[in-house]
Every structure is written in C-alpha cells, then in structure tokens.
Legacy VTK file of the C-alpha trace (Angstrom):
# vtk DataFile Version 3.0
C-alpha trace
ASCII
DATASET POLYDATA
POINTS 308 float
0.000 0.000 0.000
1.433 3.718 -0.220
3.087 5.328 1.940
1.218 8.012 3.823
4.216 10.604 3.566
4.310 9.729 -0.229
0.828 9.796 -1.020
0.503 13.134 0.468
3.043 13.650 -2.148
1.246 12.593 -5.051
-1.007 14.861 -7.139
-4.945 14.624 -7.049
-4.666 12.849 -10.550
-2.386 10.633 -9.334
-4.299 9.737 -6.282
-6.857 9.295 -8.428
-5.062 6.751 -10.425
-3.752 4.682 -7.273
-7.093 4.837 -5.488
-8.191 3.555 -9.450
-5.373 0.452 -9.104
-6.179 -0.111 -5.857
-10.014 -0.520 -6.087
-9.755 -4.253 -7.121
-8.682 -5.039 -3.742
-11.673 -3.438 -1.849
-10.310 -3.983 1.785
-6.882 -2.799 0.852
-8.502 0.439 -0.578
-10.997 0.816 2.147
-8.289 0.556 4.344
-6.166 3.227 2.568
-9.224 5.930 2.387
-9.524 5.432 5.788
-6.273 6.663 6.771
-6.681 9.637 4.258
-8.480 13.211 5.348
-12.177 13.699 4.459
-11.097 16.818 2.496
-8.806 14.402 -0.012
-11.612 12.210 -0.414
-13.845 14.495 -1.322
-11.553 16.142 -3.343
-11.164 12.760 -5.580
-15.093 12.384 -5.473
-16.087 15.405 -6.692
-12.888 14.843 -9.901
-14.561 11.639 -10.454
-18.302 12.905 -10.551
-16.760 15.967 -12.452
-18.735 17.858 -9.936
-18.349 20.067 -6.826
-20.099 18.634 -4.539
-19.793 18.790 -0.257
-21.977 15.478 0.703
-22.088 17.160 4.645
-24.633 14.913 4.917
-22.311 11.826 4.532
-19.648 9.490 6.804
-16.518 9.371 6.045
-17.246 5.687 5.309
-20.310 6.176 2.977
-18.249 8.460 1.180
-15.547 6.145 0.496
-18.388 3.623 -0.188
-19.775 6.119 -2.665
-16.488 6.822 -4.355
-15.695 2.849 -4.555
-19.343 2.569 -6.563
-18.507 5.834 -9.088
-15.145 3.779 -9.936
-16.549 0.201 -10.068
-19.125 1.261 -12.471
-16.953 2.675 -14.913
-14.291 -0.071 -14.892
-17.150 -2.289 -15.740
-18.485 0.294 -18.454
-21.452 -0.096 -17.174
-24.667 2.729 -17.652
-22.864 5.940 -15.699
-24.348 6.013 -12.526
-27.173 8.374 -10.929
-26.195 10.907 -8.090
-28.868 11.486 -5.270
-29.969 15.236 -7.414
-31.079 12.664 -10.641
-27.906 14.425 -11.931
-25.412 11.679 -14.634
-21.851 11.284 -13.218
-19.950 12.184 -16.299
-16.734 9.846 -17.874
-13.386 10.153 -16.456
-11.104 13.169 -17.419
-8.005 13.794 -15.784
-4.752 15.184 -17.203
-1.530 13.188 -15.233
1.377 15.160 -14.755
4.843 14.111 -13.709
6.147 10.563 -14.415
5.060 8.084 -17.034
5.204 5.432 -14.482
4.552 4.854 -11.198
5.650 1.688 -8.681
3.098 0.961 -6.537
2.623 -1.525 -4.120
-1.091 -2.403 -4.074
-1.726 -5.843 -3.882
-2.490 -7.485 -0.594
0.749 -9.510 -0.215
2.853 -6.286 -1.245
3.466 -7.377 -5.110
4.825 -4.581 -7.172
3.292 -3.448 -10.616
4.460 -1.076 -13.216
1.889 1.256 -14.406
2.389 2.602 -17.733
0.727 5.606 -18.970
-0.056 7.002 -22.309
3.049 9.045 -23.820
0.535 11.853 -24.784
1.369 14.490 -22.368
-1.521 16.485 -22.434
-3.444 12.558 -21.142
-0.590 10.570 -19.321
-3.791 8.246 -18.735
-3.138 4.480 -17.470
-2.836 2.243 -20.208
-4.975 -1.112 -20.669
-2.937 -3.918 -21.781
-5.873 -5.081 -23.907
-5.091 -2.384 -26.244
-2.102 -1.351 -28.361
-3.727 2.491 -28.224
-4.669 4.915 -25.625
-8.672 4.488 -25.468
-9.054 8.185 -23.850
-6.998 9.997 -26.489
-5.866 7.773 -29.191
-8.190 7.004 -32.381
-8.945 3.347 -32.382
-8.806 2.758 -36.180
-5.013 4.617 -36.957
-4.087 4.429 -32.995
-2.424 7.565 -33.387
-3.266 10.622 -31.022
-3.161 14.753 -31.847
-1.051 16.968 -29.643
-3.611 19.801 -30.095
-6.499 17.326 -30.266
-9.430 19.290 -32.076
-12.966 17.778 -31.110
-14.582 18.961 -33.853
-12.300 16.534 -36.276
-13.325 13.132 -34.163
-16.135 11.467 -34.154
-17.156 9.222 -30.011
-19.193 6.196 -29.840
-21.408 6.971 -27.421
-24.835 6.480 -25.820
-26.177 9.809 -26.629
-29.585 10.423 -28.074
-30.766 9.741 -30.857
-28.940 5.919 -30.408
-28.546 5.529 -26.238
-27.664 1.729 -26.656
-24.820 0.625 -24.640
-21.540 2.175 -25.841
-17.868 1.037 -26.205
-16.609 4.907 -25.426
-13.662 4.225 -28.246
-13.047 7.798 -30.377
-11.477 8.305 -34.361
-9.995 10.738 -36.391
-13.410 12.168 -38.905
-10.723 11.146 -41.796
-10.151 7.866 -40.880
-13.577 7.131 -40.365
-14.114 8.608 -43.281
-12.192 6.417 -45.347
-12.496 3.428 -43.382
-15.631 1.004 -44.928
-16.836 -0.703 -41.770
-18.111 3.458 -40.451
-20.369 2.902 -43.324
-20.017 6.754 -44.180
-19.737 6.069 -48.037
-22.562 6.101 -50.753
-23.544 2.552 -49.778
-24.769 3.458 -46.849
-28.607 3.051 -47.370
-27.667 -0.393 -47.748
-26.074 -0.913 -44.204
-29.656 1.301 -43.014
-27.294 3.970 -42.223
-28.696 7.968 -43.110
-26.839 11.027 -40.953
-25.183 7.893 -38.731
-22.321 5.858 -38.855
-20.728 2.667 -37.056
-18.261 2.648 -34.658
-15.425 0.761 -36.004
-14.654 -1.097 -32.830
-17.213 -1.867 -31.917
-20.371 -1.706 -34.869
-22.842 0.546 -32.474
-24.564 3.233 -34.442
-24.100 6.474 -33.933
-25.198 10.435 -34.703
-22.984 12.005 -37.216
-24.933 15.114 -37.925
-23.846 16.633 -34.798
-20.180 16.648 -36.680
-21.450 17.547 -39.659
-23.121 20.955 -37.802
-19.589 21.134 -36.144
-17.644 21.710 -39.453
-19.973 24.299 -40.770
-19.668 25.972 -37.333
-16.579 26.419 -37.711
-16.488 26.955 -41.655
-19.241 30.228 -41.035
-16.411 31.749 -38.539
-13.715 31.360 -39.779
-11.651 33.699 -41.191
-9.028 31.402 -43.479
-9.548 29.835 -46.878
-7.752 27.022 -46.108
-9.810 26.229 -42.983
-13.211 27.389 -45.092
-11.180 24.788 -47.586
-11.401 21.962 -45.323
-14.178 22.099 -43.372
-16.434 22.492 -46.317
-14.753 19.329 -47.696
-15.713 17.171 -44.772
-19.093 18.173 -44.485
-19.556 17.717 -48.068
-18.199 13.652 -47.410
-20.167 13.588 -44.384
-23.559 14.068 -45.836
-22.879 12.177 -49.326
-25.101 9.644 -50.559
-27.888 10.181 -47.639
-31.442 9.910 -48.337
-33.083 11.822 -45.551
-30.674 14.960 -45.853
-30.228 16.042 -49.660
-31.184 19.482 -49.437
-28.898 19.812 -47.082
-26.386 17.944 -48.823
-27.450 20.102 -52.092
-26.595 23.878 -49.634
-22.909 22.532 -49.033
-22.561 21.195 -52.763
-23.724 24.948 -53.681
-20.743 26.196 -51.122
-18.228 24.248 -52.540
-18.831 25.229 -56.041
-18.474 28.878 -55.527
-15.879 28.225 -53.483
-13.741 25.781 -56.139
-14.865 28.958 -58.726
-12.111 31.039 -56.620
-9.396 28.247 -55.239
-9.607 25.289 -57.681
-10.724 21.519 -57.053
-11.672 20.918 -53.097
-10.023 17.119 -53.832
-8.689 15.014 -51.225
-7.939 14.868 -47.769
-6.652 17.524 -45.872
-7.346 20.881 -48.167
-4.489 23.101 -47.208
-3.310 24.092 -50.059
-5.259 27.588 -50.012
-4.031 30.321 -48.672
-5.757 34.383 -47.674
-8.306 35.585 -46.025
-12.202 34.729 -46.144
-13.159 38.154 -46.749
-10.883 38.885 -49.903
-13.076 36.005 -51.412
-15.746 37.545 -53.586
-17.740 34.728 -52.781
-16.758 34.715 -49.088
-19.416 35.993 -47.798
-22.108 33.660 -49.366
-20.337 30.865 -48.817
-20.246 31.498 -44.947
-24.237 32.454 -45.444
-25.228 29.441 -46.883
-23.452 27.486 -44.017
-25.194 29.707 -41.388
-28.552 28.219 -43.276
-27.452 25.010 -43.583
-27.323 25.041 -39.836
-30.595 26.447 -39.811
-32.622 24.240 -41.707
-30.691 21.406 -39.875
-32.199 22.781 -36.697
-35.329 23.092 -38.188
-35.488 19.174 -39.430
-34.649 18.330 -36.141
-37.005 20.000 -34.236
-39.560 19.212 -36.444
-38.802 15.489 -36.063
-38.944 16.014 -32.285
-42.146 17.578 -31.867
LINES 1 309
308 0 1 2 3 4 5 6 7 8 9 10 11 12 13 14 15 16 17 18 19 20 21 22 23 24 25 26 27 28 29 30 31 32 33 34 35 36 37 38 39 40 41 42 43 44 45 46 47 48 49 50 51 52 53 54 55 56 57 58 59 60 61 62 63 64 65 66 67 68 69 70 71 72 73 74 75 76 77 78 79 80 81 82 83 84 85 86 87 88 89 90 91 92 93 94 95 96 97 98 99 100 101 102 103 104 105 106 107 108 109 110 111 112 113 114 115 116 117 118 119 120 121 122 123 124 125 126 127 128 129 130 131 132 133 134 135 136 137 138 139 140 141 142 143 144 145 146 147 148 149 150 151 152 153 154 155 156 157 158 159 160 161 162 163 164 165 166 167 168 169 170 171 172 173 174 175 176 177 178 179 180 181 182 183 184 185 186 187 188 189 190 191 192 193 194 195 196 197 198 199 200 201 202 203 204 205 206 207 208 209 210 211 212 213 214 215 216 217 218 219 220 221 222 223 224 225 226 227 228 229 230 231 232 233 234 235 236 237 238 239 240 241 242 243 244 245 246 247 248 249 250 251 252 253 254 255 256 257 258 259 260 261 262 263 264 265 266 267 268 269 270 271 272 273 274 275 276 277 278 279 280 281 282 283 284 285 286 287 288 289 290 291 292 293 294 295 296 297 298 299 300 301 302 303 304 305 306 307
C-alpha cells in the first residue's frame, strides 16, 4: 500500500489513479481511504463525478463507499451512474502530470506493478494492456493521437440520443472514419440502413454524425481562413454524401463548394491546405459562410420538427 508521507506527495490525478489500481482489492482500498483526510476524499469524489459537490450529509465511510461505486461502475463500463440530485456522473477526465510510471505496491501480499501511462502528455492516462492504443486519447482505427487534439475533427461512440444503446466509449480521427468502410459513411450506406449515422469501427454501435457535420460548418461560417473554409467544407460535403433523408442539405454545401472551387480550384482530397488568404478577400466569401449559417438552420429546423 502507499506510503502516507508519499501519497501526500502525489497529485490529485495521481491519487486518483492509485485509489483507481487499488479498487480491485476493496479492503486494501478501504483501508487506505480510511487513513486519508475527508477533504482528499472528497476532493477525488467530486474529480470523479466531475462535480463540486460537499456530501455534509455523509460518513466518512459512505463516502468512500460512494467513491468505490462511481469507480466500479466505470471499470465495468457499465450505464454511468445516478447521483442522489437525478444528476449523470460524467466519464473520467483527468490530465496526469509528472512521471510516465509509477511503482506501486497495491496488492495485498505487497506485489509490485508497473503502471504505464499514455506518452501523450496532455493525457498521461493508465494504459490497458488489452489495447495497443490509448482508449481516452488515441483514435482506435489509426491508434495515433493529436497533440492539439481538435474535437470537432473526431467522431465518439457513445450512448447519446438519438442511439442511447450501450456504448464502447472508443473515439477516431473524422478522416479515418471517413475512409475506413466498416463506419459505413460512403454512398452505400442506405444499404447498411445507415442515413446522418455511422458505425463505430470497434465496436459496430450506431451512432449520430450530424452533430459533426453541424460542427464543421460551425466552424467553416467563422472562420476567417480559406484554407480552414477549404477543409471544413470538404468534410461536411463527405459527411452528408449519398444520404437519403438529408439532400437538401447535402445540395446547400454542394452549392458552397462550387463557388468556393470557382475562386481556389478543385476541393479534392484529404486535408485541403493548399489555399491560402483571407475569407473576406473572397468575392464569394461571404455567401459561402451564409449558406453554411442556413445550412445550420434548416438542420435545426429538421430536427425539431422530427422532435415535436
């Protein structure tokens, strides 16, 4: 178990991470809380729940009980648990600093274990040895990771509405999915009864794609760089190809590109970076960014109307 002078050491990430090791051995963990201040606990509750929270209603003991629950259930990947408010306990984000490894001696008859943790800096996550990749940062179909990871350019399977079946959490690069034929984003997809969706390549769960396809023209409408407007008009122009449900929308970004491939030449391939100035020196600059803006629009519109 660690040392109490050294774990009063460690970082709340890393106490995190060795309260995370230590949880298959509930006594030994127990054990260890125990000795630790209510104000540390709490401290690695509320990081867990992603929430501040001050439970003065709860023991020391229930807390640790509570805390031991919040882990369990996402080492099992199970449905994220409820908090007492109805409120969702959101996934795990932590950002490690220090070392890339750290000996600790957690199990009960003081065996040692190396910890490895992802070489991304801005993660430094613990590594499963199930998986050649870094599930929290890495994309699971090139295993490669972003130093200045974007959002916008990967796509999460997740349980999120409109598909909230049971998810395998596993993110990829837009681009590889993209080109990858098992995400079923290609002009086949009616066939595979995909239509503003796509499959997780790991693990074949369906999943929303429009909300990516509304993030490139978000960021298409403010930007001021053609090679950006380049790009992002390019994806959503893949994204929404072949679809049955969403040609008109498909048809506003086909009208984008071509007055935008008027000015700049052939939008062909993966990335477009090859044009260079400023949005505004376009003379079709402005309408391109407009018809974006309604693409959005009428995207919102569908939506709703679908809802209601």
């Amino acid at each position: 178990m660690c040392d109490p002078s050294a774990c009063g050491k460690l970082s709340l990430d890393q106490k995190r991470d060795l309260v995370l090791q230590l949880s298959k051995w509930p006594d030994v963990v127990s054990d260890m809380l125990h000795a630790w201040s209510r104000h540390e606990i709490l401290q690695i509750l509320c990081a867990e729940l992603g929430k501040e929270r001050k439970y003065t209603g709860l023991t020391k003991s229930k807390m640790i009980e509570h805390l031991l629950k919040v882990i369990n259930e996402k080492k099992l990947g199970e449905p994220e648990i409820s908090l007492e408010n109805g409120e969702r306990a959101p996934k795990r984000q932590r950002k490690l600093e220090n070392s890339d490894h750290l000996l600790l001696t957690s199990a009960p008859h003081g065996d040692s274990s190396k910890v490895t943790y992802c070489k991304n800096s801005a993660c430094k996550a613990i590594m499963n040895q199930k998986y050649v990749f870094c599930k929290r940062c890495s994309c699971c179909i090139c295993h490669e990771y972003d130093d200045n990871k974007d959002p916008s350019l990967w796509l999460v399977c997740s349980s999120e509405p409109p598909f909230p079946a049971a998810s395998c959490g596993m993110s990829c690069h837009l681009e590889c999915a993209l080109k990858h034929e098992n995400s079923g984003i290609s002009q086949d997809r009616q066939d595979k009864g995909l239509d503003g969706s796509f499959c997780c390549v790991f693990c074949g769960k369906v999943n929303d794609l429009l909300g990516s396809w509304r993030k490139q023209l978000i960021v298409a409408r403010d930007t001021r760089r053609v090679d950006i407007l380049c790009y992002r008009l390019c994806l959503a122009h893949k994204i929404l190809s072949g679809t049955k449900h969403y040609q008109n929308l498909h048809a506003m970004i086909s009208e984008a590109v071509d007055k935008l491939e008027e000015e700049v030449g052939p939008l062909t391939g993966l990335p477009v970076k090859k044009a260079r100035g400023i949005v505004n020196r376009l003379s079709s600059g402005p309408a391109i960014q407009k018809l974006c803006a309604s693409a959005m629009e009428s995207l919102d519109s569908l939506l709703s109307a679908r809802a209601s």
